[in-house]
C-alpha positions, -999 to 999 in steps of 0.1 A, spaced: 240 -170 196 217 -142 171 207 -114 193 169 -127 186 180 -158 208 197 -137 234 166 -117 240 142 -148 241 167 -163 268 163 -132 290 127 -131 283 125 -162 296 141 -156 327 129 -124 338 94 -130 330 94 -166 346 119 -167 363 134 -197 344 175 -205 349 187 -243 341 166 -247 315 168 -271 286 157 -252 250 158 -276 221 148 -266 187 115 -282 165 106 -284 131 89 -253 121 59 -247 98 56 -224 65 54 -193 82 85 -172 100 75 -184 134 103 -208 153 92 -233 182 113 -243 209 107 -273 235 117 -261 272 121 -287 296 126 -272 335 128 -295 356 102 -323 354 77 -297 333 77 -291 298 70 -266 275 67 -250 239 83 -218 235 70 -197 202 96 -169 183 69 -152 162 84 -120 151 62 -90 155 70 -76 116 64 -106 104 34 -122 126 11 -114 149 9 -128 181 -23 -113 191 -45 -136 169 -30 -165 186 -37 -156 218 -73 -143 214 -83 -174 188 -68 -197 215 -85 -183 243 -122 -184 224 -117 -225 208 -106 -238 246 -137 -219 257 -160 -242 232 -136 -274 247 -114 -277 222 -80 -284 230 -55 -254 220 -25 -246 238 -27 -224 268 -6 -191 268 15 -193 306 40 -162 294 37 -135 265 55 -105 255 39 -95 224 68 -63 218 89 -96 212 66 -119 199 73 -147 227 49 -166 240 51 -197 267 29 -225 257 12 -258 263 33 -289 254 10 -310 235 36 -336 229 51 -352 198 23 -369 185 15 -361 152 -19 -367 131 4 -372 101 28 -397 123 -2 -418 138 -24 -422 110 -26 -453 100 -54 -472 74 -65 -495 102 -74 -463 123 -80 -431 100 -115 -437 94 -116 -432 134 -88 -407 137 -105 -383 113 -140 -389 127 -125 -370 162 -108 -344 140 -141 -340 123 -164 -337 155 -138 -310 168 -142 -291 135 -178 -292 138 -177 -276 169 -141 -251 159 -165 -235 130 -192 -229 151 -171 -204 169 -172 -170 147 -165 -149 179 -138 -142 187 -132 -120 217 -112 -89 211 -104 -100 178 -124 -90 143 -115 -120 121 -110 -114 83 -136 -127 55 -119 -152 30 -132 -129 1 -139 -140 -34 -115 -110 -40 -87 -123 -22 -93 -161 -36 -90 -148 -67 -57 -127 -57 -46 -164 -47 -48 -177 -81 -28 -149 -97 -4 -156 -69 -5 -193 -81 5 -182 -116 32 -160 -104 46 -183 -82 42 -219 -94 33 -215 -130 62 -187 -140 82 -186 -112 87 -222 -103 79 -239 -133 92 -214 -161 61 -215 -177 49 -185 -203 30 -160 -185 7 -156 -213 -2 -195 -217 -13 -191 -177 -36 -163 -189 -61 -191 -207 -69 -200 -166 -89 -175 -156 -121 -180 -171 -117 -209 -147 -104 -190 -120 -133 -165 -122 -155 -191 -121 -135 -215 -92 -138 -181 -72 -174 -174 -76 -185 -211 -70 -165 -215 -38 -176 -180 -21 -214 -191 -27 -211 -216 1 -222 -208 34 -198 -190 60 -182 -204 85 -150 -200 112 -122 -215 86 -88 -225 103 -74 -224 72 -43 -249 79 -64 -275 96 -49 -308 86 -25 -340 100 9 -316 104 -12 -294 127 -37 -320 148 -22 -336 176 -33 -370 193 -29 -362 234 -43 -386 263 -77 -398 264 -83 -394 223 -86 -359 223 -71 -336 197 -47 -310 201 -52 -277 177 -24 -261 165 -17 -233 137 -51 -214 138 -33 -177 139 -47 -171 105 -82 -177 107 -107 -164 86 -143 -166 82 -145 -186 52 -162 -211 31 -177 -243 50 -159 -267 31 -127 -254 34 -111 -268 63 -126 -304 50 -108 -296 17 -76 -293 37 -79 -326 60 -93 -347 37 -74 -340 11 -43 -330 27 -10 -323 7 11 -343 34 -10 -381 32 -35 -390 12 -64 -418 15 -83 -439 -10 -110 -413 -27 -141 -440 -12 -131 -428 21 -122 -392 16 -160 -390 0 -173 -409 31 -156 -391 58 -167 -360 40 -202 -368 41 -203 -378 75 -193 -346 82 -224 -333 62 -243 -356 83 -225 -340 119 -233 -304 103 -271 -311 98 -276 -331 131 -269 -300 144 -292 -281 124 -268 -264 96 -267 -266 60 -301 -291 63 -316 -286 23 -280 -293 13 -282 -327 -8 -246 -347 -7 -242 -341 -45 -241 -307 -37 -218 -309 -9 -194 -332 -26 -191 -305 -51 -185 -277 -30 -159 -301 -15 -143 -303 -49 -146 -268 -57 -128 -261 -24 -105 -289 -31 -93 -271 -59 -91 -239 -48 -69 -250 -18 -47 -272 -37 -33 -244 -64 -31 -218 -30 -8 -248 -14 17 -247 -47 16 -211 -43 32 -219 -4 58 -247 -20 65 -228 -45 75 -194 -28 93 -213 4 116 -227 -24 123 -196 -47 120 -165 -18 126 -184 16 157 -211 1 137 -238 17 132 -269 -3 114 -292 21 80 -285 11 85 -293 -28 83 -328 -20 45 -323 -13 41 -310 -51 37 -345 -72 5 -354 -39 -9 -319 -45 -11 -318 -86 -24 -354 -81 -53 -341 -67 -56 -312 -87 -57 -339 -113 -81 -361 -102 -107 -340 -89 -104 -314 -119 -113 -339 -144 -147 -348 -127 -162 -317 -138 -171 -294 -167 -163 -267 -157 -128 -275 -146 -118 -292 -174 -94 -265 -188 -76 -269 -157 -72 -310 -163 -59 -301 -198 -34 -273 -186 -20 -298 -160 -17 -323 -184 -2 -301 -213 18 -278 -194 22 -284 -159 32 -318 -155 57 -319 -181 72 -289 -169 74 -304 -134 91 -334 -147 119 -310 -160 125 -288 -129 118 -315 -102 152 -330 -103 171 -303 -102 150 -283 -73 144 -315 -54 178 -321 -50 186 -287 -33 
């Protein structure tokens, strides 16, 4: 037993006085944090390892606290020791979005993810907490970060041929931050919804929130890099959130061309800051779960980048450069 599990084991009994307990490992996400199911008795619960050099537990707590305040289902915080980075949590369950999903029901499915998102960006206080502004400056840090990452890094490609980009990038990063500003999630898709009783949601992964572009979070559902949908649906799910957004009196002299671009814009911008994630949990981290996702993600990087003008250097570098280069490093990676 590491001397990190050692301490969450006291932890766990000193602060709740917890002895025949039952602590079973889960499937973690793409950060350093480690989740544990606890089963005492006839309760259960989820345990969180979220070391304190490497993440903050503080976020959690406070963003929790303020969503569950607008009704939103997040998971309440029993226990914390935020030296340690434990924290003793609502068990939502195993009942995963990206497990239920279904064509017969995602059109309703993603109509209660999309009510709840609605109300989760309406939120921009958050108590005890000054949340961060998803900058222009620090989307375009992204994109060098994709070109690090995916284009040199992962895909051996020549660091001067990723230099024709950033016209688009500069002008990928000024589109996106014209959009109005709203409480972003920023990982709010299937691996991190959860279906619970009644057909409510259950939020998970909102630690890193920003205040960010509107279309951001809808980016990241509807077009998410774990499942994807027939592009008829993704465009009318997205307009009906437009629709839930303006019955409640926001963005109301937006037209649906205009928001369908944004979406695209967005689209883009979070698709080549998700290869930048693959990528680095494959070359820094040793983990190659997440490259599976890639061929999904380029897809739409594909599709939606040859819809517009202005992102038509991107189509051709995909085509030219990426994809081929893909095809030679897949196997090899893949099978790690």
């Amino acid at each position: 037993m590491s001397d990190r599990q050692q301490a969450l084991q006291s932890w766990l009994a000193q602060e709740s006085g917890f002895k025949n307990y039952q602590l079973t490992p889960l499937a973690g996400d793409a950060s350093f944090r480690c989740y544990f199911r606890m089963v005492h008795g006839e309760q259960s619960y989820i345990v969180m390892d979220a070391p304190p050099e490497r993440e903050s537990c503080v976020s959690f707590i406070a963003i929790a606290n303020a969503l569950r305040k607008t009704n939103l289902k997040t998971p309440e915080i029993f226990a914390s020791d935020l030296s340690q980075g434990f924290l003793l949590l609502t068990d939502f369950g195993d009942r995963l979005y990206l497990q239920e999903l279904t064509p017969q029901n995602a059109k309703t499915l993603y109509q209660v993810a999309l009510d709840d998102l609605s109300i989760l960006q309406g939120c921009q206080k958050i108590e005890g907490l000054t949340l961060p502004h998803f900058t222009t400056k620090f989307m375009r840090q992204e994109m060098d970060w994709f070109k690090e990452w995916f284009l040199v890094r992962y895909l051996n490609l020549a660091e001067q041929e990723a230099e024709t980009l950033n016209s688009f990038f500069d002008w990928l990063t000024i589109t996106s931050g014209q959009q109005p500003y709203v409480l972003m999630h920023r990982d709010y898709h299937s691996a991190n919804l959860m279906m619970l009783p009644e057909s409510q949601l259950g939020i998970l992964d909102f630690q890193d929130a920003f205040i960010g572009p509107v279309t951001y979070d809808l980016a990241s559902l509807l077009r998410d890099c774990y499942i994807a949908w027939p592009e008829q649906l993704v465009n009318e799910l997205a307009l009906y959130y437009l629709n839930s957004l303006q019955n409640k009196g926001a963005l109301l002299n937006v037209k649906q061309d205009e928001f369908l671009f944004w979406f695209d814009c967005m689209s883009m911008q979070r698709h080549l800051k998700a290869l930048i994630t693959f990528s680095r949990k494959y070359i820094r981290d040793g983990n190659a779960s997440y490259l599976r996702h890639i061929p999904r993600t380029l897809d739409y990087l594909l599709k939606v980048s040859e819809r517009h003008p202005q992102s038509k250097i991107l189509n051709t570098y995909l085509i030219n450069s990426v994809i081929p280069a893909f095809e030679t490093v897949k196997d090899m990676s893949c099978a790690q």
